[in-house]
C-alpha positions in Angstrom: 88.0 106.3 126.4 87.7 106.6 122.5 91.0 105.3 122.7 90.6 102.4 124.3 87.2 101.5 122.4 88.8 101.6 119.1 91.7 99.4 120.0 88.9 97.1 121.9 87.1 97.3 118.2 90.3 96.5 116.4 91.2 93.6 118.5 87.8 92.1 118.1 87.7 92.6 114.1 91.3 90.4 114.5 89.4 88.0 116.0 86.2 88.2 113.6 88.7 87.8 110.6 90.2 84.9 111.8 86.7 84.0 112.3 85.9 84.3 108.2 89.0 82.4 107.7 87.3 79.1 109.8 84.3 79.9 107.9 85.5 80.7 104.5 87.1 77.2 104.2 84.1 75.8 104.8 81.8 74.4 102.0 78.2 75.3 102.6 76.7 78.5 100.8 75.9 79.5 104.7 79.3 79.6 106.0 80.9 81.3 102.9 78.1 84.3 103.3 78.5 84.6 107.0 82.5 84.6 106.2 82.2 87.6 103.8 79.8 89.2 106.4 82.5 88.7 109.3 85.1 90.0 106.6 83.0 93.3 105.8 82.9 94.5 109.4 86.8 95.0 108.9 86.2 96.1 105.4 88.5 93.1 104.4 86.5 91.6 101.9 88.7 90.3 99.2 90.5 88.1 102.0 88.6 84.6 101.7 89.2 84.6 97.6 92.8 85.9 98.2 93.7 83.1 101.1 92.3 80.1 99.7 92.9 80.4 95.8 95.8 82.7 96.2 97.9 81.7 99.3 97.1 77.8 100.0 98.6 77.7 96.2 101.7 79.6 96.5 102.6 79.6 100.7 106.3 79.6 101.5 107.2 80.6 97.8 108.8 83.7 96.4 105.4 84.3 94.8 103.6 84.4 97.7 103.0 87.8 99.2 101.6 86.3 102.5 104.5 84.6 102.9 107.3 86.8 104.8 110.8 85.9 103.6 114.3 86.0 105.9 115.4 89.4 106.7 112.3 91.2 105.9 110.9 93.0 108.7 107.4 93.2 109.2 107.2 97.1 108.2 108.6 96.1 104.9 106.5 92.8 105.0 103.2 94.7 105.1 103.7 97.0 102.3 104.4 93.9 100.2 101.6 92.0 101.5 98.5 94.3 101.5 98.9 95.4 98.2 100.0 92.2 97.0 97.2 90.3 98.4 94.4 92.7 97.0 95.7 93.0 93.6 96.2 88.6 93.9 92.1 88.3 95.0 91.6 90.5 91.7 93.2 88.8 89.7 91.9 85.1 90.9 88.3 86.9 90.8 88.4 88.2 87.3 89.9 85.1 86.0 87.1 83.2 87.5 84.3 85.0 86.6 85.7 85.0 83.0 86.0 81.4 82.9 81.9 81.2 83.2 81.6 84.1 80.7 81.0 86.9 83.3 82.7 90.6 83.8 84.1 91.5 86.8 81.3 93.7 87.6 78.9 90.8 87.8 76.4 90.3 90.3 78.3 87.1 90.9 81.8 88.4 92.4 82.7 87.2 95.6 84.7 90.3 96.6 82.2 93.0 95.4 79.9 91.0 97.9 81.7 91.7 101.1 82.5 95.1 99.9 78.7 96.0 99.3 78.4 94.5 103.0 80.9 96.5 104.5 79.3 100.1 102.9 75.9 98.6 104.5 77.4 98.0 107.7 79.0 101.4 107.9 75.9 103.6 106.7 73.5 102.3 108.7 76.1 102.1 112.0 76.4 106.2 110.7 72.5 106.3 110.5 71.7 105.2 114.0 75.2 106.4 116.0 76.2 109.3 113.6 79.4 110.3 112.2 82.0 109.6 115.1 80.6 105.9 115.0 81.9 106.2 111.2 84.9 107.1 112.3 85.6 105.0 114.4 84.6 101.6 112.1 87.3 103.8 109.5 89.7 104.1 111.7 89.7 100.6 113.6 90.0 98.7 110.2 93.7 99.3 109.8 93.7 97.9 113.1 91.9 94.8 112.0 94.1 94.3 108.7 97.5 94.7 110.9 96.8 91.5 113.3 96.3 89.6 110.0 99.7 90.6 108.2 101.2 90.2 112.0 99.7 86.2 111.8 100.6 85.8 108.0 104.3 87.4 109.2 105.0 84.9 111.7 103.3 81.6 110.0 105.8 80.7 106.8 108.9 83.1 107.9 111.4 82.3 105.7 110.1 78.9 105.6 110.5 77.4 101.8 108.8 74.6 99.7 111.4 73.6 97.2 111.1 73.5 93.0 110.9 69.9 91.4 112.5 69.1 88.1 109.3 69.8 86.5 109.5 73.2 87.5 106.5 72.9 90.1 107.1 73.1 93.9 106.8 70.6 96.1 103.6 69.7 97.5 103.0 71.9 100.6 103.8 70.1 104.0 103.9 70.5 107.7 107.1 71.2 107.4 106.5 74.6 105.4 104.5 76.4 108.6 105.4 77.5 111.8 103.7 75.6 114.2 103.0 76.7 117.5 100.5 74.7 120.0 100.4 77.3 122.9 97.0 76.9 125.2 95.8 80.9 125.0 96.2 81.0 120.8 94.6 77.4 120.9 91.5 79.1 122.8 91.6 82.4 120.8 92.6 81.5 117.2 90.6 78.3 116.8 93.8 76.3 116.8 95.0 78.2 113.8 98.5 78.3 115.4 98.4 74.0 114.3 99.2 76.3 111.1 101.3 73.4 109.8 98.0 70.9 109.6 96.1 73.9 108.4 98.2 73.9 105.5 98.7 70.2 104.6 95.0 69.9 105.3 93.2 72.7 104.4 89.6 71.4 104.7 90.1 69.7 108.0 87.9 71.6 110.2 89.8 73.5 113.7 88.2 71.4 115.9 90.5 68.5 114.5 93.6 70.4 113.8 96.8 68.3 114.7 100.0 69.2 116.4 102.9 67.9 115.0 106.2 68.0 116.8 108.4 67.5 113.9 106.9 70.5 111.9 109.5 73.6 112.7 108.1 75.1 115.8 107.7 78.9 117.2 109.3 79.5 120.7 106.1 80.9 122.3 102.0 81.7 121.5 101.2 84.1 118.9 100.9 86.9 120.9 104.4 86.5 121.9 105.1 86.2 118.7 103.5 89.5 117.9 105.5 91.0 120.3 108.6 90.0 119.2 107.5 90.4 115.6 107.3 94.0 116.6 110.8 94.4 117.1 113.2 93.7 114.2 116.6 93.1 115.6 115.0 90.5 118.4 112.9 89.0 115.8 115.9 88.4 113.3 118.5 86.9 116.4 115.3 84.4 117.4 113.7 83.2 114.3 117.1 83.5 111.6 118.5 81.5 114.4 116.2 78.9 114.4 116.0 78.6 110.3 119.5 78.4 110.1 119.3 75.4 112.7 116.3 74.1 110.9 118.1 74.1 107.5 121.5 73.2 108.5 123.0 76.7 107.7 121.9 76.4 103.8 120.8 79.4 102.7 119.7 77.9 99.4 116.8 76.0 101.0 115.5 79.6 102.8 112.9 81.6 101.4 114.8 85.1 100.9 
């Protein structure tokens, strides 16, 4: 029974993170506070500064940690992008708050926000439930942060924007996300399978999220993709298959 209520938890906090994302895009002071509050039930609070300064910048680059490349399996995948994407949100943080003359410890950091949230959240769920319920909320967040690298795995595999002669990369394009316009994710994910929209448009609310049939294009929903995600060797014939198709067999143009 324990069991089945921490995976129930877990699957829920995927859902309440992808939640945040909706609402950390958004621009109202509102909306950015409820984000960090959805973020801190998973204890996941650095996400919003990581995904929007951090990952809109650099997705489908080598520098991008969120960004899985060819032949990296999603167990080698996660240990680059968890770390990577907590020490990114840092670093974007500090930066910012020492652009307006603050330390990192200021009242006025985004991350320490959610964090403070999420201690809240636990003690006073320990308070009234006890221990176990701590337990649980520990052990559930793991769950939580795994559904995220599992969508940030299948979104911009191996999917490259390329460098410019001025040593920038390209502007980002539908063509640098998988896109994936499946009736269940559309329901669940608040079309954030219309990934490739997401990315060209950042601040276009879900609601008006376009598919686009030209934009490279995942053989099933995201759970599916999950699934095979799960999997290495079916994952690689699929998806290598389909970049090499995509990119005419030249390696040069993949993200590796």
């Amino acid at each position: 029974m324990q069991l089945i209520l921490l995976l129930t938890l877990g699957v829920f906090g995927g859902l309440g993170v992808n939640l945040g994302h909706e609402l950390g895009h958004k621009k109202s002071r509102l909306d950015k506070n409820l984000a960090k509050l959805v973020l801190a039930s998973g204890a996941y609070g650095h996400f919003n500064v990581e995904h929007n300064a951090g990952h809109h910048r650099d997705v489908a680059t080598p520098e991008d940690t969120a960004s899985a490349k060819m032949g990296e399996s999603i167990y080698c995948f996660v240990l680059r992008e968890f770390p990577g994407g907590i020490k990114r949100a840092w670093r974007i943080e500090k930066a910012r708050l020492e652009r307006i003359g603050l330390p990192w410890y200021s009242v006025d950091n985004q991350i320490l926000h959610s964090y403070l949230m999420t201690v809240v959240i636990y003690t006073l769920m320990t308070y009234f439930f006890g221990w176990q319920a701590l337990l649980i909320l520990i052990l559930h967040a793991p769950l939580v942060w795994w559904q995220l690298t599992s969508a940030n795995y299948i979104e911009h595999y191996g999917l490259l924007r390329q460098k410019l002669e001025n040593g920038q990369y390209e502007k980002c394009q539908p063509k640098h996300s998988w896109n994936s316009n499946h009736l269940v994710s559309n329901l669940l994910l608040f079309h954030l399978q219309r990934h490739s929209d997401h990315h060209a448009n950042p601040a276009r609310h879900y609601q008006s999220l376009r598919h686009f049939e030209d934009a490279p294009q995942l053989p099933t929903g995201y759970m599916g993709m999950f699934v095979l995600a799960y999997i290495p060797g079916l994952w690689y014939k699929v998806m290598d298959a389909k970049l090499m198709k995509l990119y005419d067999n030249d390696l040069s143009l993949v993200n590796k």
